[in-house]
C-alpha positions as CSV (number, residue, x, y, z in Angstrom):
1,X,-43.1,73.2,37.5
2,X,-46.7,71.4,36.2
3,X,-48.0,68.6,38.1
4,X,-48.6,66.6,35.1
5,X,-44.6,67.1,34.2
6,X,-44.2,64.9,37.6
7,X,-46.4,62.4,36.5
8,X,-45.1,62.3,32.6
9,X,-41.6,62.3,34.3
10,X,-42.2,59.4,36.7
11,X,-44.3,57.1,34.0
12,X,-41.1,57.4,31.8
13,X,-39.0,56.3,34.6
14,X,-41.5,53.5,34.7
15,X,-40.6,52.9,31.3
16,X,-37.5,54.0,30.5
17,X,-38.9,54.2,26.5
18,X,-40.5,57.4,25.1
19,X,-42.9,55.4,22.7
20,X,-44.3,53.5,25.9
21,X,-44.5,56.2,28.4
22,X,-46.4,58.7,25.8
23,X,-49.2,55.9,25.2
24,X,-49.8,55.5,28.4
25,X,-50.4,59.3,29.2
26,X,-52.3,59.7,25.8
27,X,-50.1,62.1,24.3
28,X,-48.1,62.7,21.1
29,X,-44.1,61.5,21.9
30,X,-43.2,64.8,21.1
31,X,-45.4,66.6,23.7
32,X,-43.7,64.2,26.0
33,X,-40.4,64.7,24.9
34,X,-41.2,68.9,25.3
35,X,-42.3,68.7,28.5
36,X,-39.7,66.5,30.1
37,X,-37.2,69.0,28.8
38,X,-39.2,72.3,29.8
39,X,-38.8,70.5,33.4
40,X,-35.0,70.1,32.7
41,X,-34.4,73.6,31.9
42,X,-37.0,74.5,35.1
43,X,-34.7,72.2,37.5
44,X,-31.5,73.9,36.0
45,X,-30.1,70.4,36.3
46,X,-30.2,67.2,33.6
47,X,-32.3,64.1,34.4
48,X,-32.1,61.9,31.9
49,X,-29.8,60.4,29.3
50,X,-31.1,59.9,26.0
51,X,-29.8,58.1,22.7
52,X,-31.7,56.3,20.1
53,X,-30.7,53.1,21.6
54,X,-32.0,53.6,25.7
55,X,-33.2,56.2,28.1
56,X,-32.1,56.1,31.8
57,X,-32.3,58.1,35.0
58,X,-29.5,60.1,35.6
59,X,-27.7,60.4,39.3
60,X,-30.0,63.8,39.4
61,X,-33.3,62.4,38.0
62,X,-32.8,59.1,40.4
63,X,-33.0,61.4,43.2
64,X,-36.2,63.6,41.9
65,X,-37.5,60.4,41.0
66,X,-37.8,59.3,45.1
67,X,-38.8,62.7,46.3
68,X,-41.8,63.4,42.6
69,X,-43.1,59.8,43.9
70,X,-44.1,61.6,47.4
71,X,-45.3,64.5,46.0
72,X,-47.8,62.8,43.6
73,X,-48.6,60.3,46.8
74,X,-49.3,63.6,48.4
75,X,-51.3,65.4,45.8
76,X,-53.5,62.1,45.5
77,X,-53.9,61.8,49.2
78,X,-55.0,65.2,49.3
79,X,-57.9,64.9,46.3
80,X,-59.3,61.9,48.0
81,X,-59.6,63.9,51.3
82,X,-61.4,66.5,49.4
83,X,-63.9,63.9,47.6
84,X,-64.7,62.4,50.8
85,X,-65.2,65.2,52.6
86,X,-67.6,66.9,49.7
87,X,-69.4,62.9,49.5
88,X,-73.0,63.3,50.9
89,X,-72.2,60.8,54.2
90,X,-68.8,60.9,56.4
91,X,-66.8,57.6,56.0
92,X,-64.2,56.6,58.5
93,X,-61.7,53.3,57.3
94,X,-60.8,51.3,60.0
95,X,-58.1,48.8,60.3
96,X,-58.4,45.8,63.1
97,X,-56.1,43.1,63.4
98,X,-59.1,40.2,63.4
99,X,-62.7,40.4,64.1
100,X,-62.9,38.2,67.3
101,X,-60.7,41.0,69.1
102,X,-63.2,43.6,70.7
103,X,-61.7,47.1,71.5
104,X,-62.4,48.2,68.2
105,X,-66.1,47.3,67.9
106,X,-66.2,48.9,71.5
107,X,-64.9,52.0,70.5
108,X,-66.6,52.4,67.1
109,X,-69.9,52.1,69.6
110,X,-69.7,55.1,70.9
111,X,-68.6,56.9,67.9
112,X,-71.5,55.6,66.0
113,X,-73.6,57.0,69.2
114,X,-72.2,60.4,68.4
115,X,-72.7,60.3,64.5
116,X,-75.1,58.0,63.6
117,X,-74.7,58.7,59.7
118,X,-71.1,58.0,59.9
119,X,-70.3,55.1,57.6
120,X,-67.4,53.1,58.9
121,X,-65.3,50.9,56.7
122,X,-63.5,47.9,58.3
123,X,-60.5,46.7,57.1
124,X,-59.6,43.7,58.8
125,X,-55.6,43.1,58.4
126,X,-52.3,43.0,60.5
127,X,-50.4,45.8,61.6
128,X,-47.7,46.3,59.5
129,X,-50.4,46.1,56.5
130,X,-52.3,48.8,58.8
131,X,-48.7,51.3,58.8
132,X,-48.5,50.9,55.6
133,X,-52.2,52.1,54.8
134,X,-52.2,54.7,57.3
135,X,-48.7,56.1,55.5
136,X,-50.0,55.8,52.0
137,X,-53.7,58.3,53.1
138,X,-55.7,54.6,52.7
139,X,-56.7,53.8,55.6
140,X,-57.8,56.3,58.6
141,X,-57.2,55.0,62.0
142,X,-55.7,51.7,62.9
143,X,-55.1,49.3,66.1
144,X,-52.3,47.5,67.3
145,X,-48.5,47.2,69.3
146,X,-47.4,50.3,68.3
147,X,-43.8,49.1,68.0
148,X,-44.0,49.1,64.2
149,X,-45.0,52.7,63.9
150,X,-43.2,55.2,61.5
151,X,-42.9,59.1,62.3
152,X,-45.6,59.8,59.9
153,X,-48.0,57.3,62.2
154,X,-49.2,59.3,65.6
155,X,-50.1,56.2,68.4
156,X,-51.8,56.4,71.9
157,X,-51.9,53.9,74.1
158,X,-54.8,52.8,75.9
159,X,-54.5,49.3,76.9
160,X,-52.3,46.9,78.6
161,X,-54.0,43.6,77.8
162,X,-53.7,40.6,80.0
163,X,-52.2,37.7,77.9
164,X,-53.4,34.1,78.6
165,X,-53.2,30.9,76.1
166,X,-56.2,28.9,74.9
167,X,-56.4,25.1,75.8
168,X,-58.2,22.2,74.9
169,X,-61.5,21.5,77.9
170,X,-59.4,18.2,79.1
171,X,-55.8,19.2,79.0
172,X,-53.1,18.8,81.7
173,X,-52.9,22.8,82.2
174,X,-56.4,23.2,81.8
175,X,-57.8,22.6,85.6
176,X,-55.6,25.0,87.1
177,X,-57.2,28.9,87.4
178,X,-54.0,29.8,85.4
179,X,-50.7,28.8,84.0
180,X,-47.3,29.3,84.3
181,X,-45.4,30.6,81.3
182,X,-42.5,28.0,81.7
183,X,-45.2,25.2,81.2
184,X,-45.6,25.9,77.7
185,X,-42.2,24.7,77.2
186,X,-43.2,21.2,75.8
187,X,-46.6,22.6,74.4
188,X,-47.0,23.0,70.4
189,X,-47.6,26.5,70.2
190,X,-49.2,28.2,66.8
191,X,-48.1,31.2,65.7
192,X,-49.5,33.9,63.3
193,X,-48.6,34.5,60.1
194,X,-45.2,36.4,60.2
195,X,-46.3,38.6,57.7
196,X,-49.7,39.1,59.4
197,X,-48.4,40.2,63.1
198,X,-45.1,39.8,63.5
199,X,-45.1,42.3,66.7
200,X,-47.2,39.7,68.3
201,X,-45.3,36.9,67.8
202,X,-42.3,38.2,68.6
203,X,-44.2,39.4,72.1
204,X,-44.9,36.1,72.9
205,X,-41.1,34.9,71.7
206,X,-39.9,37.1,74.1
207,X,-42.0,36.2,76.8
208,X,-40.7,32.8,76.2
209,X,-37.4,33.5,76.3
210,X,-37.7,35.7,79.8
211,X,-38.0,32.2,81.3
212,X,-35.3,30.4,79.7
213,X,-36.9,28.6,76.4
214,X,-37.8,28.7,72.9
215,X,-41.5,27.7,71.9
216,X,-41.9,24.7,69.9
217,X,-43.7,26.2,66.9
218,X,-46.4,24.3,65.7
219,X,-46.2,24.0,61.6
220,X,-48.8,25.4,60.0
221,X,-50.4,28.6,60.0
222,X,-54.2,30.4,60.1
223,X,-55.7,33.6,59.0
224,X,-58.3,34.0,61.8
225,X,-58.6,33.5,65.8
226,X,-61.6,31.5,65.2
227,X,-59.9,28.9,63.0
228,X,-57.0,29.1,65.3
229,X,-59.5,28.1,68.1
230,X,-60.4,24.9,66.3
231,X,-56.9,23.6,66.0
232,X,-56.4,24.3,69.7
233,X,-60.2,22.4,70.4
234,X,-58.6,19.1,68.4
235,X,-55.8,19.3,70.5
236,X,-53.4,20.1,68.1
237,X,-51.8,23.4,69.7
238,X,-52.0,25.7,72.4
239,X,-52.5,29.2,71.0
240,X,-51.5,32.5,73.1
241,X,-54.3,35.1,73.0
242,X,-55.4,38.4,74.7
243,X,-58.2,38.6,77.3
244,X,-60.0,40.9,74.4
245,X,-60.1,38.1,72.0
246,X,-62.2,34.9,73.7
247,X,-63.7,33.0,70.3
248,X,-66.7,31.0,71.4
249,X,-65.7,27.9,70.1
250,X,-66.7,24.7,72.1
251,X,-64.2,22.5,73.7
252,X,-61.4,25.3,74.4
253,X,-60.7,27.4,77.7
254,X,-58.5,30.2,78.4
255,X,-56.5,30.5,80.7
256,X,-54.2,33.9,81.9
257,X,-50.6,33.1,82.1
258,X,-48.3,33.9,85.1
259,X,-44.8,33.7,86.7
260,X,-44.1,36.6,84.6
261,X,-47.9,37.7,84.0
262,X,-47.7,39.8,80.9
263,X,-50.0,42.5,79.2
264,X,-50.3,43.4,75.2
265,X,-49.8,46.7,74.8
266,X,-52.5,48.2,72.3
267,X,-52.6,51.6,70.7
268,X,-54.8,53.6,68.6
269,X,-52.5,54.6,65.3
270,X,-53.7,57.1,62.9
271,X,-51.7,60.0,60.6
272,X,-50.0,62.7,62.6
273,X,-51.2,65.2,60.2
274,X,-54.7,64.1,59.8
275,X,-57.0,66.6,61.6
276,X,-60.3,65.1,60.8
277,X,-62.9,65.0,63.5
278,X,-64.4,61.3,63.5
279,X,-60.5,60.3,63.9
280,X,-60.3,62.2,66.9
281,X,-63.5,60.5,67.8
282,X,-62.0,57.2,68.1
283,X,-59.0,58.3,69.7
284,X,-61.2,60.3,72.3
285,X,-63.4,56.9,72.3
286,X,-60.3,54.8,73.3
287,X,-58.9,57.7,76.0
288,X,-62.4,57.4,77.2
289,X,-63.0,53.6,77.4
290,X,-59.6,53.4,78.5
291,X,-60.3,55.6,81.7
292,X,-63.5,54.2,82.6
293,X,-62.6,50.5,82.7
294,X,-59.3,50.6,84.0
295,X,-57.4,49.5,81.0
296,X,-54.2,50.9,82.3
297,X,-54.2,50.7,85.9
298,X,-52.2,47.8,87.2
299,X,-53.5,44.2,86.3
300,X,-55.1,43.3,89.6
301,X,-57.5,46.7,89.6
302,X,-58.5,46.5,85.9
303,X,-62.4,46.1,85.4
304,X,-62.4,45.2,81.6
């Protein structure tokens, strides 16, 4: 069995039409035709039906079809390894969840410390996005709840982040050195993007309900803390955050939330089967971090 029978057999699956599936590999329909049927007679087993009105997948060739898609996936995951690892300069792609949230930046730091000609690629999008990256060889490491993660994804935790909500300067809640969870009950509370972080919204939903209400979603939606931070500065919402994610934005305080407090868990994701130095550099950067400002001890001895 060829490689480039995979890919002819998967672009005519595509295609389900001979003519079609032949221009787009550049060959002669015959050649096609040949090869699909060397692969047949390879297999032992028939995976397509063929008359001179249709072609379709077969029982047999729906089922090679799912497990040729991975292969190819894995072939191309492996070439791009090789290229970068050949380039002139190491690159590293890096998935964060928004750029006001400051573990990452904190770890890539100290990586950069340790290879200064590393060239880090940021890729600022949620986590499920991230999985999906990670799974398909695009991405490199990622950061989030580690909830989401696949078998194929390896996660460590390194830290339990004290969750607090962001309030206009002159609101009710806002004079008081923190607030109760039940007192967001009548509060208009924005949510992320489902699509974006639904592991995080859900958190919060969940810390909602551990005290006996739903929150009172606020309609509309953002794509960044810091515009996030503005709707809370007119007054328009209350927005649950992180300690890790303060946005400077005039008019706003944060405040940690209590009666239950709660932490976000965060984890380092990256492939199991990736073996590539600079990725163990984060992850060592993040153990590291982790360890020396208390990420994980219990709330009331963490430093950072």
């Amino acid at each position: 069995m060829e490689f480039r029978q995979l890919r002819y057999f998967l672009t005519l699956a595509e295609e389900l039409h001979f003519g079609r599936a032949a221009a787009r590999e550049h060959i002669v329909q015959s050649a096609l035709s040949q090869q699909l049927q060397r692969l047949e007679r390879e297999l032992a087993v028939r995976l397509l039906e063929r008359t001179t009105h249709y072609v379709r997948l077969t029982p047999a060739g729906n089922a090679f079809l799912v497990e040729a898609r991975r292969i190819l996936s894995h072939i191309e995951r492996a070439a791009a390894a090789a290229q970068r690892a050949a380039s002139s300069a190491p690159a590293l792609r890096v998935g964060i969840v928004d750029a006001g949230y400051d573990s990452m930046p904190r770890i890539l730091s100290q990586v950069r410390e340790r290879y200064p000609d590393l060239e880090v690629h940021e890729v600022e999008t949620g986590v499920p996005q991230q999985v999906k990256l990670l799974v398909d060889g695009r991405l490199d490491v990622g950061l989030g709840r580690a909830s989401l993660a696949p078998l194929e994804v390896a996660v460590e935790l390194f830290r339990l982040d004290p969750l607090g909500v962001l309030l206009p300067e002159g609101h009710r809640l806002a004079g008081s050195p923190d607030v109760p969870v039940a007192a967001l009950a009548a509060e208009p509370m924005l949510l992320a993007e489902e699509g974006r972080a639904p592991e995080f919204n859900q958190f919060v939903i969940d810390l909602c309900h551990s005290v006996g209400f739903m929150p009172t979603v606020y309609k509309g939606t953002v794509e960044s803390i810091r515009a996030a931070a503005d709707l809370v500065a007119q007054g328009r919402c209350v927005l649950c955050v992180p300690a890790s994610c303060l946005p400077t934005v005039p008019g706003i305080a944060w405040r940690p939330l209590t009666e239950p407090t709660s932490r976000y868990p965060w984890s380092v994701l990256w492939r199991a089967d990736d073996r590539s130095e600079y990725v163990h550099a984060i992850v060592s950067a993040a153990r590291r971090l982790s360890r020396e400002l208390g990420w994980l001890q219990p709330a009331n001895h963490a430093t950072g």
